[in-house]
KOLTORPA-830340 format. One line per 5 residues: for each residue x, y negated, z of N, C-alpha, C. Coordinates in steps of 0.05 Angstrom, whole numbers. Layout:
N
X/Y/Z/X/Y/Z/X/Y/Z | ...
END
This chain:
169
375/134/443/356/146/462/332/127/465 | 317/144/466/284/121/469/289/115/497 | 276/88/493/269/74/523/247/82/531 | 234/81/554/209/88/573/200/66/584 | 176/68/585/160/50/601/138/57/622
139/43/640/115/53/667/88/30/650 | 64/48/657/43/39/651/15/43/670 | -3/36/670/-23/39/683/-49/54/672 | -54/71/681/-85/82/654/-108/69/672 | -137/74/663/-162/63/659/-168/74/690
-148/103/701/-166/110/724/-144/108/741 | -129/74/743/-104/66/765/-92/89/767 | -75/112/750/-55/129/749/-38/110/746 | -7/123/736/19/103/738/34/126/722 | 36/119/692/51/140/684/71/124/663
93/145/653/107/133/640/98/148/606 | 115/132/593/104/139/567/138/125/547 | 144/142/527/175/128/516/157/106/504 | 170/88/496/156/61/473/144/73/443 | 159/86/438/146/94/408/110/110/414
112/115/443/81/121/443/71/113/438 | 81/78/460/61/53/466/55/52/446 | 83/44/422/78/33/394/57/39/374 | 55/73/378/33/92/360/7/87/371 | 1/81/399/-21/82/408/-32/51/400
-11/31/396/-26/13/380/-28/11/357 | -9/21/341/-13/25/316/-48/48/304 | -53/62/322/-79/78/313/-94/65/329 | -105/42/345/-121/24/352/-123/-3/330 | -99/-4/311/-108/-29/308/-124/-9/281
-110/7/266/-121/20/240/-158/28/244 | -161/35/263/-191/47/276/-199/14/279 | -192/-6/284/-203/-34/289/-203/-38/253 | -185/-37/240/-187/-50/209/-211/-30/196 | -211/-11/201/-232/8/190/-269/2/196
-257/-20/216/-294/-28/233/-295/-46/215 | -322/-41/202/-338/-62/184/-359/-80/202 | -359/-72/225/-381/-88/238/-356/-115/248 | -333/-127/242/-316/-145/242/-318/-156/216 | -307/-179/215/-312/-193/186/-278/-189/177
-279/-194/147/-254/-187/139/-227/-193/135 | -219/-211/154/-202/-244/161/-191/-226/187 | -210/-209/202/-202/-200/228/-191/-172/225 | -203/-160/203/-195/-131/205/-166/-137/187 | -162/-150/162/-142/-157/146/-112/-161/176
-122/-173/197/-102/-181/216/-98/-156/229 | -118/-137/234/-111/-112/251/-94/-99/228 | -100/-94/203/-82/-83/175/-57/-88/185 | -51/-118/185/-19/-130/193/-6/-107/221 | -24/-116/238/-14/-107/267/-6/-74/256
-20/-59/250/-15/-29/240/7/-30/227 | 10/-41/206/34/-37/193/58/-47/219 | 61/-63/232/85/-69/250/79/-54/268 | 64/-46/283/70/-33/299/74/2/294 | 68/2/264/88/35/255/110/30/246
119/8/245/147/-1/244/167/7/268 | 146/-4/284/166/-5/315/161/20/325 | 145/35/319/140/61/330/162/67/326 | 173/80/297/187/86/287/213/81/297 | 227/56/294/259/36/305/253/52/330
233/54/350/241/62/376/243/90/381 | 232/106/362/233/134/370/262/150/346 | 266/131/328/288/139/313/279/151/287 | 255/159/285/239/168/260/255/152/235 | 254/179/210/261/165/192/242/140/169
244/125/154/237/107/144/213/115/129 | 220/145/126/191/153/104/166/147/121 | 157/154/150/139/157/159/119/130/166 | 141/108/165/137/89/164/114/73/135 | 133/85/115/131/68/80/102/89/85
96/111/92/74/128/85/50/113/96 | 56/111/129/34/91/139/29/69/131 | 47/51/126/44/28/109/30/35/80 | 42/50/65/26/48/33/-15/59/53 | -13/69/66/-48/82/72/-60/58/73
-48/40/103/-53/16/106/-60/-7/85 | -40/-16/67/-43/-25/46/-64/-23/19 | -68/-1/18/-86/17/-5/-110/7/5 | -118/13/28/-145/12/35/-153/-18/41 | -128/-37/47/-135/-65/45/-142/-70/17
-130/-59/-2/-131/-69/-28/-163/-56/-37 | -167/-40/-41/-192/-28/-36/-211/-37/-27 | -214/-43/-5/-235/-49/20/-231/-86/11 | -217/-103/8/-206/-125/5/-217/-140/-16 | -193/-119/-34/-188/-143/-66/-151/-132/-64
-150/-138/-87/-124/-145/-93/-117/-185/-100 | -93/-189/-74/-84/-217/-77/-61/-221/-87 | -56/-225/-112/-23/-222/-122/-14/-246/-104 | 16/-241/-95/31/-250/-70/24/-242/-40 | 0/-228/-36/-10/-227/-12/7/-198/8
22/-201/26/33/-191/39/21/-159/41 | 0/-165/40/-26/-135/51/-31/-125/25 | -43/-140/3/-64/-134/-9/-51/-138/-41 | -17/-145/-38/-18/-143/-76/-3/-120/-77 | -24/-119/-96/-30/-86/-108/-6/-75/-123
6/-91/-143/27/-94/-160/50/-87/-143 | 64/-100/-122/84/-99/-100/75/-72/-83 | 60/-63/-75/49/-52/-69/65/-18/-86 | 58/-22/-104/58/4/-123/93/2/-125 | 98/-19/-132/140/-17/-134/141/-9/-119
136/-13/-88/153/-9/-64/153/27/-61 | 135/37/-73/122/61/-71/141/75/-80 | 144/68/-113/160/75/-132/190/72/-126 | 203/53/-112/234/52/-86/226/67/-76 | 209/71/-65/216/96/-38/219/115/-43
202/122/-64/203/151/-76/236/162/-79 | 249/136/-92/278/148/-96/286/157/-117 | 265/174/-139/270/192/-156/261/182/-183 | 267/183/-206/259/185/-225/226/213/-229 | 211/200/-246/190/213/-250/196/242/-265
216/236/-283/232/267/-287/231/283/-269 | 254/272/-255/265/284/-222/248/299/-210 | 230/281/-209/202/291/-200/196/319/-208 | 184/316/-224/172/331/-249/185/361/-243 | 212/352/-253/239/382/-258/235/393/-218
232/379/-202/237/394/-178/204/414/-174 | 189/393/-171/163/408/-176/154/435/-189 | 167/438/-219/165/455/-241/186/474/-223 | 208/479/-215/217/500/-192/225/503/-167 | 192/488/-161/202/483/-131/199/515/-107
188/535/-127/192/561/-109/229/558/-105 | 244/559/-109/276/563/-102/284/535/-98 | 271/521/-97/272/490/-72/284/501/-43 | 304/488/-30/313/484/0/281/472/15 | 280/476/35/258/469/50/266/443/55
289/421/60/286/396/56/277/381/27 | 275/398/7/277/390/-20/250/395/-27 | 225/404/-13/204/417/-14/187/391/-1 | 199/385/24/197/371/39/195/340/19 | 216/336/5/210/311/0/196/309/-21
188/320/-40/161/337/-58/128/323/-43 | 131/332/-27/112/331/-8/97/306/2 | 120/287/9/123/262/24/122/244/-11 | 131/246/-33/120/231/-57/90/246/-70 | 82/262/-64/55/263/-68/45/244/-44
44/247/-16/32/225/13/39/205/7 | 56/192/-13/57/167/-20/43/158/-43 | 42/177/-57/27/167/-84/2/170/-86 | -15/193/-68/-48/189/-64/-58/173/-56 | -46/154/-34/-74/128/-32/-75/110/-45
-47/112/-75/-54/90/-101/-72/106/-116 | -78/128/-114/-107/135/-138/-126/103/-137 | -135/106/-110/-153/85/-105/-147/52/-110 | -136/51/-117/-123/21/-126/-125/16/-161 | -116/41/-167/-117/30/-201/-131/20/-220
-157/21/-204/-171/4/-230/-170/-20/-214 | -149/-37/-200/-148/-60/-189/-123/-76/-206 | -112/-60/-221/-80/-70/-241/-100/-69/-264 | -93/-92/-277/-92/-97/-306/-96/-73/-322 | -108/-63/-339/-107/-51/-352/-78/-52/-375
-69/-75/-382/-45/-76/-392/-27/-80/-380 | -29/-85/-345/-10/-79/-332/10/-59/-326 | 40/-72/-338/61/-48/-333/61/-33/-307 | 50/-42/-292/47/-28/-262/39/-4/-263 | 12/-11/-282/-16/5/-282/-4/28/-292
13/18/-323/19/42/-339/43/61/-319 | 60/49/-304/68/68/-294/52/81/-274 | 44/74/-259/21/78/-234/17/105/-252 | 1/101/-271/-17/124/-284/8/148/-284 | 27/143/-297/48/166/-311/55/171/-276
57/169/-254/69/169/-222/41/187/-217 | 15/181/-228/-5/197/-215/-2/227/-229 | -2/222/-260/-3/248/-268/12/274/-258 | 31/265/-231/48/276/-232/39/298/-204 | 19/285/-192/6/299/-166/5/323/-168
-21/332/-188/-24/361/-180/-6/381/-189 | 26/372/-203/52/392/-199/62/393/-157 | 56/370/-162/70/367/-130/62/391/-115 | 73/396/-99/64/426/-71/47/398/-52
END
């Protein structure tokens, strides 16, 4: 069960709100803060961080499953790498780690992929569903790939993981 919390708004109201609100409502303050270029990039890189944990905790407190999480995180991440650089080891910003973790979450082989896609009209609506959620994972690496090596095994898979979008629903 979510926990609740009493809070105060801007016009001395007194309301309650479960925590996964609080959580979300910081989590889309800090992302709208990493997105401000009028900040230098040492500060927004730190609001990046805060976003990613606090759609962590959103999530642990409202019970959400793990996808919704890895989704916000890869947006987060992408656009550090992007907006950034790519830092191999860098918590935020390597691109490489970045793209595995993507590739674990997904779960599936690129076959898998592929074969559900190719009939996904007689797909279960959870099976459509997760179709769906590996394309929202794999579009904000479009923007990253010319950041891998060109002879990077990442890259090469990266590429063969993209081709796979516009089968997706």
């Amino acid at each position: 069960m979510a926990r609740t919390r009493t809070y105060l708004t801007a016009a001395g109201e007194t309301r309650s709100a479960d925590f996964w609100q609080i959580w979300e409502a910081l989590r889309e303050l800090a992302v709208g803060r990493m997105y401000d270029d009028s900040q230098d990039a040492e500060t927004r890189l730190i609001w990046a961080k805060l976003a990613i944990v606090a759609g962590g905790q959103r999530d642990a407190s409202s019970g959400s499953a793990p996808a919704r999480t890895l989704a916000d995180e890869v947006s987060v991440r992408a656009y550090a790498v992007r907006e950034f650089g790519a830092v191999p080891g860098d918590e935020i910003r390597d691109a490489s780690e970045l793209c595995e973790t993507v590739f674990r979450g997904i779960g599936m082989s690129r076959q898998d992929v592929s074969a559900e896609a190719a009939a996904r009209q007689e797909l279960p609506r959870d099976r459509m569903l997760r179709l769906r959620r590996v394309k929202n994972l794999l579009t904000p690496l479009r923007s990253i790939m010319d950041t891998l090596g060109p002879d990077d095994p990442v890259r090469l898979e990266l590429s063969a993981w993209l081709a796979l979008i516009p089968e997706v629903p």
